[in-house]
C-alpha positions in Angstrom: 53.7 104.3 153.6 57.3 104.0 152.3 58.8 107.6 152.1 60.4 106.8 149.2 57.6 107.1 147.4 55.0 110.2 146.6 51.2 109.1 146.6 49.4 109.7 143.0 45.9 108.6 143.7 44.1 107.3 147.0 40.4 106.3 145.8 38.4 103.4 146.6 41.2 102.4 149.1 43.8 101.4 147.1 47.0 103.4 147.0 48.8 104.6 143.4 52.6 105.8 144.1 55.1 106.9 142.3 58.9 106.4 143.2 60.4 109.8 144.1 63.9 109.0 142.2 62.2 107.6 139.1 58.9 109.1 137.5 58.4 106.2 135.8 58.1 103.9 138.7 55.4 102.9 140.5 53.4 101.6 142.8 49.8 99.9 143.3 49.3 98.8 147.2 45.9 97.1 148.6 44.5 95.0 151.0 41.5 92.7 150.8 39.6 92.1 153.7 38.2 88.7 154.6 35.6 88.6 157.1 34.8 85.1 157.6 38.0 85.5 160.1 40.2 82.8 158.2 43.4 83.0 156.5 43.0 83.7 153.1 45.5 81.2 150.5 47.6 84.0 148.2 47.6 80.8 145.5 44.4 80.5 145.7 43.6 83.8 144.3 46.7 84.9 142.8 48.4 83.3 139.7 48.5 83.0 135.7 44.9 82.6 135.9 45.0 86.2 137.3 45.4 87.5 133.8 42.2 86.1 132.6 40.6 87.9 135.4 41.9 90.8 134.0 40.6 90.6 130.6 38.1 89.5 131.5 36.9 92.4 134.2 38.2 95.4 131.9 37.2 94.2 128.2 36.2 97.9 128.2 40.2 98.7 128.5 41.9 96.1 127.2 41.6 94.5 123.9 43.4 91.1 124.8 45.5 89.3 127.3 47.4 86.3 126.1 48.9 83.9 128.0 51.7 81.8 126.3 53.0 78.8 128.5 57.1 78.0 128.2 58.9 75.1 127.3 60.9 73.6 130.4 59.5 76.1 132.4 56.5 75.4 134.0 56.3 78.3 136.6 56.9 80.8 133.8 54.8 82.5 131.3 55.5 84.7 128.1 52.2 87.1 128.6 50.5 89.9 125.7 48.6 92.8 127.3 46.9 94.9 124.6 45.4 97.9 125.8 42.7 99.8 123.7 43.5 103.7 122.6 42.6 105.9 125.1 41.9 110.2 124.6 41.5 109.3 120.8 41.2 113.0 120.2 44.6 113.8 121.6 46.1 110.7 118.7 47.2 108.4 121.4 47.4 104.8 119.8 46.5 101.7 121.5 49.4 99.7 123.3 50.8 96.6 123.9 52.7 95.2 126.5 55.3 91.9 126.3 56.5 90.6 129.8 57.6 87.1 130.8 56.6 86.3 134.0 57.7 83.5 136.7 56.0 82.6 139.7 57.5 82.7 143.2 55.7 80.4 145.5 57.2 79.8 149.0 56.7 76.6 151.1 55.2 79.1 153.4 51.8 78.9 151.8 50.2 82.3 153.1 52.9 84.0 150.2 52.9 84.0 146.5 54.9 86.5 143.7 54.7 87.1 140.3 57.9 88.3 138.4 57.9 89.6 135.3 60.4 91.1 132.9 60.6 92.6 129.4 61.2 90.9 126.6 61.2 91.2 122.9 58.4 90.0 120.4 60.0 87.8 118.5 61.1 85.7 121.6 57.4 84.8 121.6 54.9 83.3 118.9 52.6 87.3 120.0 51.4 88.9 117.1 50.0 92.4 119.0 47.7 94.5 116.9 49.5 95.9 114.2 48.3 99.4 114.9 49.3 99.3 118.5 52.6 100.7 119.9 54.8 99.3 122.4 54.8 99.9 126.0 57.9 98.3 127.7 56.9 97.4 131.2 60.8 96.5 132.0 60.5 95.0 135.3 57.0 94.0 137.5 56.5 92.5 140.9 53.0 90.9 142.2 53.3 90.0 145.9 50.7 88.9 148.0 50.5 87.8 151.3 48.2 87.1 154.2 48.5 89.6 157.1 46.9 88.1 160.2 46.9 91.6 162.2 44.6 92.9 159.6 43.0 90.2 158.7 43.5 90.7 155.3 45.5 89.7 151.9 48.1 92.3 151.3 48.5 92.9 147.7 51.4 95.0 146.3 52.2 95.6 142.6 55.9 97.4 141.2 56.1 98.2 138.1 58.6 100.5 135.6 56.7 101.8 132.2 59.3 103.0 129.5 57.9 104.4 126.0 60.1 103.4 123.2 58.7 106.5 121.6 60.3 108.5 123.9 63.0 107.3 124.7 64.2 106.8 120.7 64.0 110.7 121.2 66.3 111.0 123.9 63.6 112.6 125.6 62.2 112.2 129.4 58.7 110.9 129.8 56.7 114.1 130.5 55.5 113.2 134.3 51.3 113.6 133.4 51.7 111.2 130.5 53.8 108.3 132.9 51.1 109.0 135.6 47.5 107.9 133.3 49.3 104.8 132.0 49.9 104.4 135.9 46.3 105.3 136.9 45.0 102.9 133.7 47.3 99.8 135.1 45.4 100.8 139.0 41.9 100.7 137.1 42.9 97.3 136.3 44.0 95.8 139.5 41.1 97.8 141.1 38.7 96.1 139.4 40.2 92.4 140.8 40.1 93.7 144.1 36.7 94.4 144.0 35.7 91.3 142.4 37.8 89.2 144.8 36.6 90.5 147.7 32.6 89.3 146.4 34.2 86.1 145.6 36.1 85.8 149.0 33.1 86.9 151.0 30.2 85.4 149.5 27.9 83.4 151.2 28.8 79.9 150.9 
């Protein structure tokens, strides 16, 4: 795996890293086997409609994903990601996340990317729990991609988490705090994996 990165968690074959020049990036890398022996189409499984998977596979985690289409821009989204409060006891408040997102889709059809960015609320028509606190994901990067040697769709997630909290302080992000919001966001993508590969190998 890239050296420039330091591996976090390794379970249920799917790799967490963390960049070793900035603790508060990351990685999520896995691969989804298909064992009909046939290319698998990235668009097919892989799009906007990939955050109502999400929701929709971790309403135990998340308390809403909204998708906002916008105008003149069909291959973009504005998107909400609310995420229910986790270690109550320790007072950590629910967050939200605001990201516009625009699809990359090659001609070369065994490819597809999703982009995303931060950007502020009132850019959007959101209205985010009121209780919830902000989590600026400032940049994202969904790539997937068919790998013939391994007979599998490559999936690869970047993503930089920055707490406003913290960083109105002045302060660093302590490293333990940056890694569980990392292991949540893997929870999430674990859970598609798993589900994709049911729907990608089932019977037909």
């Amino acid at each position: 795996m890239n050296t420039e990165y330091t591996v976090v968690s390794s379970k249920n074959n799917s790799l967490l890293l963390r960049s070793k020049t900035n603790n508060l990036c990351y990685r999520i890398h896995f691969k989804i086997v298909n064992f009909k022996d046939k290319p698998i189409i990235p668009k097919e499984h892989i799009g906007f409609d990939t955050y109502n998977d999400l929701f929709i596979l971790n309403n135990d985690i998340l308390e809403n994903i909204s998708v906002e289409e916008i105008n003149n821009e069909p291959n973009s989204r504005n998107i909400l990601m609310e995420i229910k409060p986790f270690g109550q006891t320790l007072g950590v408040k629910g967050k939200y996340i605001v990201s516009k997102v625009n699809m990359i889709s090659p001609k070369d059809e065994l490819c597809v990317g999703l982009v995303g960015s931060s950007v502020a609320l009132n850019e959007t028509n959101f209205k985010p729990n009121e209780n919830y606190e902000e989590l600026i994901c400032k940049e994202s990067k969904l790539f997937a991609f068919w790998d013939n040697n391994e007979s599998s769709l490559i999936v690869q997630y970047d993503f930089t988490l920055i707490d406003p909290v913290f960083e109105k302080h002045g302060l660093p992000v302590p490293r333990a705090i940056s890694d569980v919001s990392a292991l949540l966001i893997k929870k999430l993508f674990l859970r598609i994996k798993e589900f994709k590969e049911i729907q990608i190998n089932k019977p037909i």
